[in-house]
C-alpha positions in Angstrom: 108.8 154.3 88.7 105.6 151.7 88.8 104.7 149.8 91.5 102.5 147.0 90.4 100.4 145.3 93.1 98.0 142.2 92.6 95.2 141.5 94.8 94.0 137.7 94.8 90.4 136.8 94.2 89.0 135.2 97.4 87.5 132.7 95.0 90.2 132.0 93.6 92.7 131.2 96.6 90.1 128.9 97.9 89.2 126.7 94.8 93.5 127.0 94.7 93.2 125.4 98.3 90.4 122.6 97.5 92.1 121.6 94.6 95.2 121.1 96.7 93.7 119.3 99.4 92.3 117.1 96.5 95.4 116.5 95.5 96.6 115.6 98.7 93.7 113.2 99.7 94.3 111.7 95.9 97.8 110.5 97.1 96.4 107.8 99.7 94.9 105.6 96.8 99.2 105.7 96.1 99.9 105.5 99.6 97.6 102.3 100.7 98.6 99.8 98.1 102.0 100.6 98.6 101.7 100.2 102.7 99.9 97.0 102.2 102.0 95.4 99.7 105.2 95.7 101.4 103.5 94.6 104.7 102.5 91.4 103.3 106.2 90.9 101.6 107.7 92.0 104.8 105.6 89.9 107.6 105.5 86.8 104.7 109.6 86.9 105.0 109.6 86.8 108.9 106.4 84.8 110.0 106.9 81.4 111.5 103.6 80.3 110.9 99.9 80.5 112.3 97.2 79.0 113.9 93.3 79.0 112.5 90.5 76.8 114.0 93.3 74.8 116.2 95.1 73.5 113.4 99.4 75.0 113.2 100.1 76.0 110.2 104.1 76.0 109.3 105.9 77.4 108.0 104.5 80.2 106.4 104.5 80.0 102.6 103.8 83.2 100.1 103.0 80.6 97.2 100.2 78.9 99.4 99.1 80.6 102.3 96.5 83.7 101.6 97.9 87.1 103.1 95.3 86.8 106.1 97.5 84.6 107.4 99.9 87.7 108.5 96.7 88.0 110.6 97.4 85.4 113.0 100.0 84.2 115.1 103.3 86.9 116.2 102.6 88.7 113.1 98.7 89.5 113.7 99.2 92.9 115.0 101.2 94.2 112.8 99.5 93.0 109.4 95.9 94.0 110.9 96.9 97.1 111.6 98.3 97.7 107.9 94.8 96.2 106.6 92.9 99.2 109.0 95.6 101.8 107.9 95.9 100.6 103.8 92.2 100.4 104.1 91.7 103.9 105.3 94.5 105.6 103.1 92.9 103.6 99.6 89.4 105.4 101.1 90.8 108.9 101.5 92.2 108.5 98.3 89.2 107.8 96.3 87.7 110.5 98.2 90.5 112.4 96.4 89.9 111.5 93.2 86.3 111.8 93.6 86.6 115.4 94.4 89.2 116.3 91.6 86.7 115.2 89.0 84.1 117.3 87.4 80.5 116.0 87.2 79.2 117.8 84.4 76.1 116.7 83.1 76.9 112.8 84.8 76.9 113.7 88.6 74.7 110.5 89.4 77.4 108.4 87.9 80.0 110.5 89.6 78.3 109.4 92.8 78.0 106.0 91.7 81.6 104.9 90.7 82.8 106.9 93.9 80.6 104.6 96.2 81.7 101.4 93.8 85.0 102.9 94.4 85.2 103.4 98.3 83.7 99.1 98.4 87.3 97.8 98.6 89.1 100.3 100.8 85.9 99.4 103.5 86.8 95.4 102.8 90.4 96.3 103.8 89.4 97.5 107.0 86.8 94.8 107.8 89.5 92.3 106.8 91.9 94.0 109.0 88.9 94.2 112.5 87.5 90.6 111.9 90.5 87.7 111.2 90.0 84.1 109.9 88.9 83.1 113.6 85.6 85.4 112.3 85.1 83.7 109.1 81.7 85.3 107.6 83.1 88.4 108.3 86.2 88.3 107.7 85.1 86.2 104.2 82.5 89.3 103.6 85.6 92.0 103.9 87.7 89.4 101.3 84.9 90.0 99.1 84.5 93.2 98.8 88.2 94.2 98.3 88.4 91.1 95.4 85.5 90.6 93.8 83.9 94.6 93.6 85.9 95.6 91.5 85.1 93.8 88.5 81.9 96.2 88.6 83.9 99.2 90.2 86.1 99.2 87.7 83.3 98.9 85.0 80.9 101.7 86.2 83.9 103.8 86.4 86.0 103.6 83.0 82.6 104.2 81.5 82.1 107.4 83.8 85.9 108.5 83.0 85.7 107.5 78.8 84.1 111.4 79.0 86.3 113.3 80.7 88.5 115.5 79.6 92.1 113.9 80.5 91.0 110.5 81.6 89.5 109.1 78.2 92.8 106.7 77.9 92.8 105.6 81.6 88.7 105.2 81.0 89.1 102.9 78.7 92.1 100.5 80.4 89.9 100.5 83.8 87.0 99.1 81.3 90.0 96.3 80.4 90.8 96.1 84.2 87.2 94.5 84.9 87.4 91.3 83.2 91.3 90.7 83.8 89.9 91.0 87.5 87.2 88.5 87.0 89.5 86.1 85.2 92.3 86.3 88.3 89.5 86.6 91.0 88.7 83.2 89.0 92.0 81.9 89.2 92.2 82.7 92.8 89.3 80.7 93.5 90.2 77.7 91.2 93.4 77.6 93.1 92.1 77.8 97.1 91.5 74.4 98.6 91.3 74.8 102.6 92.9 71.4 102.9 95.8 72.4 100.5 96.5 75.4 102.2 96.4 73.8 105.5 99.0 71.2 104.5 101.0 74.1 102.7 100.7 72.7 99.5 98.9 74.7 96.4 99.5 78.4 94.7 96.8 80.1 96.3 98.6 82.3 98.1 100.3 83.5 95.1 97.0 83.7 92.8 95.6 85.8 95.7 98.7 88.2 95.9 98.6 88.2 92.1 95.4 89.4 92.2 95.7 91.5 94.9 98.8 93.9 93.2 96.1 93.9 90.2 93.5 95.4 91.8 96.0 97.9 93.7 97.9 99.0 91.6 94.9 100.5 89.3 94.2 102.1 92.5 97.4 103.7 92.9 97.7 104.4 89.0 94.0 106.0 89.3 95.3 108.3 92.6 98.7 109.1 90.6 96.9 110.8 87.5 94.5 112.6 89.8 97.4 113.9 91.6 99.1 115.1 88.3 95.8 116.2 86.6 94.8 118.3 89.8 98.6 120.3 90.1 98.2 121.0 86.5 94.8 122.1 86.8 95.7 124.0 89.6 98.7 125.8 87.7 96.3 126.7 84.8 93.8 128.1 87.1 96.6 130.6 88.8 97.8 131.7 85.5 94.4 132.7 84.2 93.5 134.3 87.4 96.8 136.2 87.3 96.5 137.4 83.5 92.7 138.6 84.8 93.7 140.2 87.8 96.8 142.1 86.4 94.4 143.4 83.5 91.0 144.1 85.9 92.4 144.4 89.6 95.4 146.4 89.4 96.6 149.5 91.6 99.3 151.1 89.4 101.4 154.0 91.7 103.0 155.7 89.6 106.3 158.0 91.5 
């Protein structure tokens, strides 16, 4: 009788544990977008209307009102606090991603398209702190989580054309930027201040349009990370298994 017994490599376990913390952090850029986007479809259904600078504005209207509306009025708390929370799952999930990818011989645009990255998750929760009553700030958050990623997306399918796994997604996040200008256009064509107020326009749909755009690369972008990192992570174990069972094994034999 042989009684085989295999005794994991320390390293081993904890890259096994790293990558699965990866993995998990990876899953808020899936997380956020989803949070957010049934927020704004959920408070848009049930919000009466709002008030900005003294002026009422009723009733609410998806195709013309922007989603910082949700901000104001009986439906403040609740969409502020899914900017703060959306925000802050998008950032741990490009953390996420950040971590499951390998540097190689480009760490400093690593570094850079992570930073590029983290820009919109931080306008979320800006957005979500300062409301249309703070204009400059609130305007300075918009930006960040609209306008950045033209150039996030840019810096990063450039980085990701290289490696291994992510060539395709690469090269549709390098189509990504200019589809984002063109709607971050759009949006801007379509906003009139004066429209919105009387509830006339589409700017509240070119915004939300632009909006599930810029998410849902996001979310695709946390989704392969999550996928790439529990394959990885089932390669890993299997070669550190077929080493061990050759190199580490205690064979009692009866």
């Amino acid at each position: 009788m042989t009684d085989i017994r295999t005794i994991a490599h320390p390293s081993t376990s904890n890259q096994k544990a790293s990558r699965e913390w990866s993995r998990r952090l990876a899953l808020g850029a899936v997380a956020g977008p989803v949070l957010f986007n049934v927020a704004w479809l959920v408070l848009g259904a049930v919000s009466p209307g709002y008030t900005v600078s003294g002026t009422w504005i009723s009733p609410y209207s998806a195709i013309s009102q922007p989603i910082s509306g949700l901000g104001l009025g009986e439906t403040a708390r609740y969409m502020n606090t899914a900017f703060v929370i959306s925000g802050l799952l998008l950032l741990a999930g490009v953390i996420g991603v950040a971590r499951t990818l390998p540097s190689g011989g480009r760490a400093v645009a690593h570094i850079v398209s992570a930073i590029l990255l983290g820009l919109a998750p931080v306008g979320l929760i800006i957005v979500g702190l300062f409301t249309l009553e703070t204009p400059i700030r609130h305007l300075a958050g918009a930006m960040l989580v609209l306008a950045t990623p033209v150039v996030s997306f840019l810096v990063t399918g450039w980085y990701l054309r290289d490696v291994p796994g992510w060539r395709r997604f690469g090269n549709q996040l390098l189509l990504a930027s200019p589809i984002t200008l063109l709607l971050f256009i759009a949006y801007n064509l379509s906003f009139s201040q004066a429209a919105v107020a009387a509830g006339h326009g589409v700017a509240g749909l070119t915004q939300r349009v632009l909006f599930v755009e810029i998410l849902g690369w996001f979310a695709a972008m946390g989704w392969l990370a999550c996928r790439q990192t529990t394959a990885s992570i089932e390669t890993r174990v299997n070669t550190a298994l077929h080493h061990e069972i050759g190199d580490d094994q205690i064979l009692q034999s009866d």
